[in-house]
C-alpha positions, 0 to 999 in steps of 0.5 A: 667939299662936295663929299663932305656935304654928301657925309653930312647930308647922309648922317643927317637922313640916317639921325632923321630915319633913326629918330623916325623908328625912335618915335615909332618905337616908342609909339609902339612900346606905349601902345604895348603898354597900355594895352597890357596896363588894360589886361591887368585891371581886367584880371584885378577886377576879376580877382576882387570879384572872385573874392567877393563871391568866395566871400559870399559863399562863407558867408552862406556856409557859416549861416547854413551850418548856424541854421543846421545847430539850431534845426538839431538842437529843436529836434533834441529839445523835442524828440 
């Protein structure tokens, strides 16, 4: 009897000790997580502001090669 009762009290540290390192664990993982989840939506907006400023820079290229046509063609309509 009085061993049986050590085995179930000893099974029964060893489910609390491995609930215990489950939550830790999983306190652990969802810490990782997020904090990872973070790192993405830093690079994401970053990317998009990248992307936009490439966007702009077209943008000024397109108008500087417009205003070059225009500056060319005054100069040949009067030489």
């Amino acid at each position: 009897m009085r061993a049986e009762r050590e085995k179930r009290k000893l099974t029964n540290q060893g489910v609390k000790a491995k609930i215990k390192c489950t939550a830790f664990a999983s306190e652990f993982l969802t810490d990782a997580k997020n904090r990872l989840n973070a790192k993405i939506e830093e690079i994401e907006a970053r990317i998009l502001y990248l992307l936009a400023r490439e966007s702009k820079l077209n943008a000024l290229n397109q108008l500087g090669a417009e205003i070059e046509r225009e500056v060319n063609a005054l100069e040949n309509m009067f030489p």
